[in-house]
N, C-alpha and C positions, 0 to 999 in steps of 0.2 A: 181559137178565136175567143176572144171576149166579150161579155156581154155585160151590160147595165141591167138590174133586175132587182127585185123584192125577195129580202129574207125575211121569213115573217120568226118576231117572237112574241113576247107577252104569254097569258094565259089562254085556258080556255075562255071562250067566248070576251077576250078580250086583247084583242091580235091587234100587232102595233108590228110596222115593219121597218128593215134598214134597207136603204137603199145600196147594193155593191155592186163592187165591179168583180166579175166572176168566170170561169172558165166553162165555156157551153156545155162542159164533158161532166160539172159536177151539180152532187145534187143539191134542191133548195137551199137544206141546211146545210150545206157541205164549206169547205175552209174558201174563205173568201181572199182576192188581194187587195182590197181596200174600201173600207165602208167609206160613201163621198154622200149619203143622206138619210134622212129618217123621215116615214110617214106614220100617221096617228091618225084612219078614217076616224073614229071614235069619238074626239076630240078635233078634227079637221087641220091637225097642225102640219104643216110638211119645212124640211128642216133639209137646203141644198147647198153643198159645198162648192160653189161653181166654178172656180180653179181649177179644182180636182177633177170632175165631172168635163169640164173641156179639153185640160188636157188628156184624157183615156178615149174622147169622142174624136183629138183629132189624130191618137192610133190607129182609129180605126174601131173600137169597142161600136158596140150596138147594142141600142136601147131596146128592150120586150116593151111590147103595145102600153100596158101599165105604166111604166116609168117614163115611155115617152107623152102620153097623159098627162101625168103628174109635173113635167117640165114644162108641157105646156102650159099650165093651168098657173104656174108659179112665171110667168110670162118670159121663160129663160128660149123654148124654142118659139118657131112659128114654122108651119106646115110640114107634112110628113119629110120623114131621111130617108134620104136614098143612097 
């Protein structure tokens, strides 16, 4: 299964994350199949590829609570998936 999720990098105390699309089984940092965003709390930037991001959501991928947040707020969803 696939999931939509937050890799975080940057430094310390200065964590900047990619948005990808990822295999449930790996870990945070672990090999991703395709960054489709980037978020910046720090900065408040968020950065979404929404081709991309649709097509993997209508494989089937699913979004972790975070990223579906974050689509929300960039007004791409509206109300929880199910």
């Amino acid at each position: 299964m696939v999931k939509l999720r937050l890799k975080r990098c940057g430094k310390k105390q200065r964590a900047v994350y990619r948005i990808v699309a990822i295999d449930v089984r790996s870990r945070r940092e672990g090999r991703d199949l395709r960054k489709v965003g980037f978020y910046d709390p720090i900065k408040n930037q968020t950065y979404l590829n929404i081709p991309v991001i649709l097509n993997f959501l209508e494989q089937g991928a699913q979004p972790t609570g975070t990223v579906q947040d974050i689509l929300k707020k960039g007004r791409f969803l509206y109300g929880p998936l199910t």
